[in-house]
N, C-alpha and C positions, 0 to 999 in steps of 0.2 A: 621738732615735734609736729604732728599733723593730726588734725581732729577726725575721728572715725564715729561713726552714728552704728549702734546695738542696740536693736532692739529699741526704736525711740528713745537712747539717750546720746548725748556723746563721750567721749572719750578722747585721751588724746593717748599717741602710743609716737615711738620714734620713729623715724624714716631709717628703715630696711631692717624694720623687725618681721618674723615669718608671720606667717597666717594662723603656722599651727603654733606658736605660741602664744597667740591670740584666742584661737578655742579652745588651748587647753583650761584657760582661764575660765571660758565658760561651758566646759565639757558638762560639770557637774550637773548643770539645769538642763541633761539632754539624756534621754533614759539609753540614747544609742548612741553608735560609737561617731560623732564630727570622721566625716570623709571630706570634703571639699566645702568652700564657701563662695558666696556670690559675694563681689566688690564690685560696686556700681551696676548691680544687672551683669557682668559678666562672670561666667563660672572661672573658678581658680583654685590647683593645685594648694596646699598645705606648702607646700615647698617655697611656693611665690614669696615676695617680700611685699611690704609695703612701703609705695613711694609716693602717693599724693592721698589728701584727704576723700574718703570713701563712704560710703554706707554696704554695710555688712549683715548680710545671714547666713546663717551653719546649713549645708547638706549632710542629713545623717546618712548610715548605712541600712535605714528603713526606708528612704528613697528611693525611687527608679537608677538615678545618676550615679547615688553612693555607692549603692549595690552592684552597678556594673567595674565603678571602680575597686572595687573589696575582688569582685570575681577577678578580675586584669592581673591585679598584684599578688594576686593566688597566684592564678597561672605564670607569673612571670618568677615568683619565690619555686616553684614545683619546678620551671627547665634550670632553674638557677642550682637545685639541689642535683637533677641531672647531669649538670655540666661539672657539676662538682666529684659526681661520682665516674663518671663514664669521658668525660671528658667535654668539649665546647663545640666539638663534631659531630659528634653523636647528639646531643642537644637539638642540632639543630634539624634532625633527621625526627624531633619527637612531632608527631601532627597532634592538634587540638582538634578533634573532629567534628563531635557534635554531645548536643547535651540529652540525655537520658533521665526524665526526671528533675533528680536534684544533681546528679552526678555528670560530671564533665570527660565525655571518653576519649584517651587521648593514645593514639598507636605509634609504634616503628618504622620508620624505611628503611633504618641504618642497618651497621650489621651484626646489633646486639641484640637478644630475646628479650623482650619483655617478663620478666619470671617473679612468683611471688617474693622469693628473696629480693630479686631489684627492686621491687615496688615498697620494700620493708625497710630496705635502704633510705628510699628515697621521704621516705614519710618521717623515717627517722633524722634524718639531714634537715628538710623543712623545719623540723621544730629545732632542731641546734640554731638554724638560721634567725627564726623569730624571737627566740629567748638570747642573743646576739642585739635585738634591735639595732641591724645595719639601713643605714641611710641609703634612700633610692635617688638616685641625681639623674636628672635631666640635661642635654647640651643639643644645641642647634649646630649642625653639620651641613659645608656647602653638601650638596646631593652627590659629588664625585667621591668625595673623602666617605662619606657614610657607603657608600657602594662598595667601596674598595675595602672598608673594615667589615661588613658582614663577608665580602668574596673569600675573606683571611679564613672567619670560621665555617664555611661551608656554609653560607645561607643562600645560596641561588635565588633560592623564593624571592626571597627581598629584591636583587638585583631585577629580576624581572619584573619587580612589582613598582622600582624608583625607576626601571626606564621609560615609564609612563606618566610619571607625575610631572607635573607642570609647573611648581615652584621651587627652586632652586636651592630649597634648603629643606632640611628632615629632622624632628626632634628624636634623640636616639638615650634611652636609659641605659643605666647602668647601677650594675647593685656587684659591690667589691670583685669587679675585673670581669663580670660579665653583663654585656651587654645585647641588647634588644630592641627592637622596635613594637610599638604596641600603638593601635588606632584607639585612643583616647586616654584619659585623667589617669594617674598610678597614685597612691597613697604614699607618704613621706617616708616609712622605713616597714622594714621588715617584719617589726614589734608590732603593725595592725593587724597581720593576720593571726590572731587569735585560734581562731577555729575553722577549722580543716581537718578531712581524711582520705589518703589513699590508699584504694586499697585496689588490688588484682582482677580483672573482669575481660573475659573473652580475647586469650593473649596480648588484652595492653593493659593502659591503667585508669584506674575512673577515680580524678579529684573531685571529690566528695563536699559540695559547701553551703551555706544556710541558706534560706532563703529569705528574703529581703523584709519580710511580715515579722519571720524570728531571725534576727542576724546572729545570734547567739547559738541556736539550735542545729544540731548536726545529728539528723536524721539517719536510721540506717540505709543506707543501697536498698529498693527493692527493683531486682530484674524488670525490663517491662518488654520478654523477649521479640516478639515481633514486631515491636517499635524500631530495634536495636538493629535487628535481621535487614528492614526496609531501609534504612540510614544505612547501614552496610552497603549494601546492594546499589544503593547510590553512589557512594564515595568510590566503592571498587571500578563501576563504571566509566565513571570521570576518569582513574588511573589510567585504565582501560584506551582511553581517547586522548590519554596526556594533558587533561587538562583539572588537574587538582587546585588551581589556584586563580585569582585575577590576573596575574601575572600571564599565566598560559591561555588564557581567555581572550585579551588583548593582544597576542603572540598571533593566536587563530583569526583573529580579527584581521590583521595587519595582512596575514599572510593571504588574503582571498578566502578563505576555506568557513565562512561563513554559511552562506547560503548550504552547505553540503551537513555541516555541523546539526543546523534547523530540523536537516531532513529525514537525519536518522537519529534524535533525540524526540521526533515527533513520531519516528515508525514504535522508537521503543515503548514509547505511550502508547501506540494503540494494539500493539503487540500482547501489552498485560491486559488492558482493556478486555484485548478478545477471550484472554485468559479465563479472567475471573466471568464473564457473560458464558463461557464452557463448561466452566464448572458450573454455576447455577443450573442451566440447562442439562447435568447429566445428575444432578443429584434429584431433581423427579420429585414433586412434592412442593416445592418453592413457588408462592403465592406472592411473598412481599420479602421486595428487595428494599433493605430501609439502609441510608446513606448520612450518616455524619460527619462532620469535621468542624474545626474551627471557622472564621472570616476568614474570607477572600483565599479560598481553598481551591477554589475554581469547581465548586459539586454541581453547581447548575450545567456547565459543561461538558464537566465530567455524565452528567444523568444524560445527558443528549445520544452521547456518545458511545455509552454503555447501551442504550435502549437499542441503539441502530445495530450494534454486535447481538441482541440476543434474539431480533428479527433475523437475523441469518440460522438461527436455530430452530426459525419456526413460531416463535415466541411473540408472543403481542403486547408489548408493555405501554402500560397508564403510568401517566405520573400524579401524585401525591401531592400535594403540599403541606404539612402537619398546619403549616401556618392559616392553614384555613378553618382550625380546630381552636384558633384563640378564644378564649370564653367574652365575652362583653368587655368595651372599656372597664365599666364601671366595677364589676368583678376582679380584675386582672390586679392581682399584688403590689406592694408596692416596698421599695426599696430603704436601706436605711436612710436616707437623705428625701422621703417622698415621691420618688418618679417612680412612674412602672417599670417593675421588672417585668417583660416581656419575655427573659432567659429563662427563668426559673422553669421546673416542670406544673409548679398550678397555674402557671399562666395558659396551660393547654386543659380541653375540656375533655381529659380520657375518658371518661365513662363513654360518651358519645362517640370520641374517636375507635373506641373497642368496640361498643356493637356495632355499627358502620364494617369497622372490617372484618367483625365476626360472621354477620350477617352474608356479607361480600363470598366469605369463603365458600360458605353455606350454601353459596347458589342462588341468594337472592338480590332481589333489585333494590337497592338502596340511591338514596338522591344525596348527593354530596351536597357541601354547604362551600363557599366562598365568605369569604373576610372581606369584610368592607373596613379599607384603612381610613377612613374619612369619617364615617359615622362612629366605628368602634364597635360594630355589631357585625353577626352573622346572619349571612342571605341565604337564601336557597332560590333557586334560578332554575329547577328544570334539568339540572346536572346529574341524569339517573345512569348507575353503571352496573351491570350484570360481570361477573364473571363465568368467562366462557372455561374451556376444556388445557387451552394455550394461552389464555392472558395471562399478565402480571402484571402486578401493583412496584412502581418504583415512588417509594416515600422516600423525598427529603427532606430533612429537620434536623435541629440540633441535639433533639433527643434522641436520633437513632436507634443507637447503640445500647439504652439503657430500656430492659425488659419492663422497668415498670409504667412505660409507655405504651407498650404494647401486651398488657402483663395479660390480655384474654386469648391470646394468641399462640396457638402450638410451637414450639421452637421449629419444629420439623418446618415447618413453613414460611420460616423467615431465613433470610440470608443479608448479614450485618455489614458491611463496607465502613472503612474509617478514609478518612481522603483528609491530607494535610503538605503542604507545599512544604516538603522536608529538603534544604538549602543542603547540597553535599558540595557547593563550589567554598572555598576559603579567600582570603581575602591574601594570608600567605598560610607556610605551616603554624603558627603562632597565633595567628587571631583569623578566629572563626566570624563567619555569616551569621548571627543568630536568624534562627528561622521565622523569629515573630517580626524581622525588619523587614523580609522579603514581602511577610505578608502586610505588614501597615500600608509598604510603598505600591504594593497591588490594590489594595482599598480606596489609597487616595486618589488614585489615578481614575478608579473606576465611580468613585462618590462624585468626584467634579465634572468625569463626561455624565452620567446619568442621572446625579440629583444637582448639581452645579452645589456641592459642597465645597465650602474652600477646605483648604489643607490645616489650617487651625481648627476648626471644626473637628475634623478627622482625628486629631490628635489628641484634641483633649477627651472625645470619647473613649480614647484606646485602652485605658487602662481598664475601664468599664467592661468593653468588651471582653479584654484580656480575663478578667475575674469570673464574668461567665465562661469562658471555655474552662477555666480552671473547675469550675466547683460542676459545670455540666456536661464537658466532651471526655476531656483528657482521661478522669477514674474510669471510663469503659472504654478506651484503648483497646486491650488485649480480649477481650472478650468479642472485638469483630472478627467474623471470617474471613475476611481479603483486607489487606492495606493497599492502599493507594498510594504514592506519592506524584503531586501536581506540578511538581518545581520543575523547571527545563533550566539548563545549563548556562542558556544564553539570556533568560528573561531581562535580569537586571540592567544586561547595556542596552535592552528594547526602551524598557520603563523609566531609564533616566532620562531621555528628552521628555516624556510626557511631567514626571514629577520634579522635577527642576527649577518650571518656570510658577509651580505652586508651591515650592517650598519660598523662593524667594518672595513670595507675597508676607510671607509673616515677618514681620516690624520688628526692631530692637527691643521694644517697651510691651512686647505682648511673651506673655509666658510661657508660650507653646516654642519661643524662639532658639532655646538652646536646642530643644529638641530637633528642628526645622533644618538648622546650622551642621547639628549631630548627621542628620542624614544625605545633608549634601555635600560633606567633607567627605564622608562613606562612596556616595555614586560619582565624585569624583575620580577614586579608583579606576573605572569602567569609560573602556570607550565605548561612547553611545554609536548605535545603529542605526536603521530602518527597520519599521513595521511593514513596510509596504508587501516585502515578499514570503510573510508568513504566512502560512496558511488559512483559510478559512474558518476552520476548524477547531485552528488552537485552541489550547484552554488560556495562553496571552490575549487573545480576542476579547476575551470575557472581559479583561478589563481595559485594553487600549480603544477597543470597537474594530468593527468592520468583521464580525461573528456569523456565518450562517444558521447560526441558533439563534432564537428570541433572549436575547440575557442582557 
């Protein structure tokens, strides 16, 4: 017997009893469902045993960590139903692509259709699966042996993905005779996934699952078409170039074909660039070109870059800053824990911002205002601007996209741009990039060269961050005229030598550390590069430095 500390008491339980029948014990006092638990500060599967005396707390699935685990052992019950109907080849041909909302879209290489009967199949099999409560088993595999059993089922992905790793062994799941690789925690059996739905979406399938606020709640699908289209349009591209995964990435790396990769992943950027400055310029009437996206989107770059394409038009673009519209410290909202909300939309002084650009349209001189971050007030400095016959206004803010920011304003004379660094590389076909890691590890990179934030810092704002783009970018999505995506192919083996040596700053004993841990197992994946031979221009620039823009 070995004494365990819950919750300031202790207990004593026996050596190599599991985890999870440990929190079943104390499931009850947990309104959500126990995913994982921390022993000693370290995170740990439900599956683990216990072998020395510990202190223990529950991760729910209202958690960041639980919740990515709940999504994992979805996706891995969903190819597992696959494999079951179509076979363990076909399975392994299914990609996880990217997520839509609440829903996870997931396509075909192999050589079966994705049809609503398959998808009806498959949703039906998952729940035989869960109401089954089959055991999920983990086992550590030398690196050749695990290579040689996905080469069996047709996993390639993998193979090229284990001929880059650097430790000699691989944890490989298994759930009754089919097996998998997944980059992090899985849940102890088949009976967690409770709720789930798949159902049929633009010839593949969208696993459908809660989100992490309500892990209970299974929301309907709502399309969010030109989100889907731009994600498309990325992933097909990568195919395009043969490089769908890390695997094929560090394949290009190896092979020299780097530097060429850069060159035409940066023409393709400014190729749509010139696009959407074409279109503005021929729809006639366009005053204010207003730009949102989430953090570390690269929009300051992107506005630089845009502005230089609509001078070839003739065109003479101002830039904006909404942010120079914040109303006084002391005014400025405040959140449920006391800090300013600075996201919200009363944090901006619209009345003021509207006539400014009402007046602007009008033909008259108006004196812009600057933000003083230091005092908390707004200045005026002699900043007068006339709109001429060929200027334009390019505003950028997080409110964009959303008319009641600009609610004095004719539509005819705005033109809405959404820009978000949408990840179409995969790490294999099985576990996707989420798009909000690409952008953390872009933010950290660029908080420590520009404010010297460390990476803990960074971290613990994220979720902060994250909650504002939920409740203020994401709902006007589909309502912009042009999407952007900011993401380049090759970023991440740029950015792992920069964020590496600040992930390793964060301490065992500080709480940001699993997370820390989480993303440097992740850029291990990737062979890091050079910055040296990027361009000036990039929108990478923005955050590694050496930018011929002020950013």
């Amino acid at each position: 017997m070995v004494k365990v500390t819950i919750g300031g008491k202790e207990k004593e339980y026996p050596i190599g009893i599991s985890y999870e029948t440990i929190a079943n014990e104390y499931q009850g006092e947990y309104e959500d469902l126990i995913a994982l638990v921390y022993a000693n500060g370290k995170m740990m599967e439900l599956q683990k045993t216990l072998e020395e005396p510990c202190e223990i707390s529950f991760i729910t699935l209202h958690e960041s960590a639980g919740h990515k685990t709940y999504v994992r052992t979805a996706t891995f019950l969903m190819l597992k139903a696959v494999s079951d109907i179509l076979g363990v080849k076909e399975a392994a041909k299914i990609k996880v692509e990217f997520s839509v909302g609440k829903g996870y879209y997931c396509s075909s290489n192999g050589e079966t259709e994705i049809t609503q009967n398959l998808v009806e199949q498959v949703n039906d099999r998952m729940k035989e699966l869960v109401k089954a409560d089959l055991p999920i088993k983990k086992a550590t595999y030398p690196i050749d042996y695990a290579t040689g059993l996905f080469r069996e089922r047709g996993m390639a992905d993998k193979e090229k993905l284990f001929r880059y790793r650097r430790s000699s062994t691989v944890n490989v799941y298994e759930l009754d005779g089919y097996f998998d690789y997944f980059y992090g925690h899985m849940l102890p059996a088949t009976g967690y996934v409770k709720y789930f739905n798949v159902s049929y979406y633009k010839s593949g399938l969208m696993l459908n699952l809660p989100e992490r606020h309500e892990p209970k709640l299974i929301e309907e699908f709502k399309p969010r078409q030109k989100l889907f289209e731009t994600l498309k349009q990325a992933g097909d591209w990568g195919r395009r170039l043969g490089i769908d995964t890390v695997g094929d990435l560090n394949n290009q790396i190896c092979a020299g074909n780097l530097s060429e990769l850069v060159l035409v992943q940066e023409a393709l950027q400014e190729r749509r660039i010139g696009e959407i400055a074409e279109e503005i310029a021929s729809r006639g009437g366009v005053k204010f070109v207003m730009i949102a996206g989430p953090s570390s989107s690269g929009k300051t770059t992107f506005s630089h870059r845009l502005s230089i394409q609509l001078r070839t038009y003739g065109l003479t673009p101002h830039p904006i800053a909404v942010d120079d519209y914040f109303v006084d410290r002391d005014k400025t909202p405040k959140d449920e824990n006391g800090d300013y909300n600075f996201e919200c939309l009363e944090a901006i002084d619209l009345e003021q911002f509207n006539r400014d650009m009402c007046a602007l349209l009008e033909g008259k001189e108006v004196e812009l205002p600057t933000f003083n971050f230091k005092t908390g007030k707004r200045e005026y400095k002699g900043n007068k601007k006339r709109l001429g016959e060929d200027d334009i206004l390019v505003i950028e803010g997080i409110h964009g996209l959303n008319d009641k920011m600009s609610h004095s304003l004719p539509n005819s004379s705005k033109y809405k741009i959404y820009i978000s660094a949408l990840t179409s590389l995969n790490i294999d076909e099985h576990n996707r990039i989420p798009t909000t890691d690409g952008r953390l590890i872009r933010r950290m990179v660029r908080d420590a060269r520009t404010r010297g934030t460390a990476a803990k810092r960074t971290i613990q704002m994220w979720g902060s961050v994250r909650r504002g783009e939920e409740e203020n970018i994401f709902p006007f999505q589909e309502s912009a005229d042009a999407f952007f995506n900011s993401a380049l192919i090759y970023e991440l083996a740029v950015l792992k030598q920069f964020a590496e040596p600040l992930l390793f700053e964060i301490s065992k004993d500080e709480p940001e550390y699993y997370e820390a841990k989480r993303l440097l197992k992740f850029l291990d994946y990737f062979l890091g590069v050079s910055s040296e031979n990027l361009p000036n221009n990039s929108i990478v620039r923005e955050f590694v430095g050496g930018s011929c823009f002020n950013v």
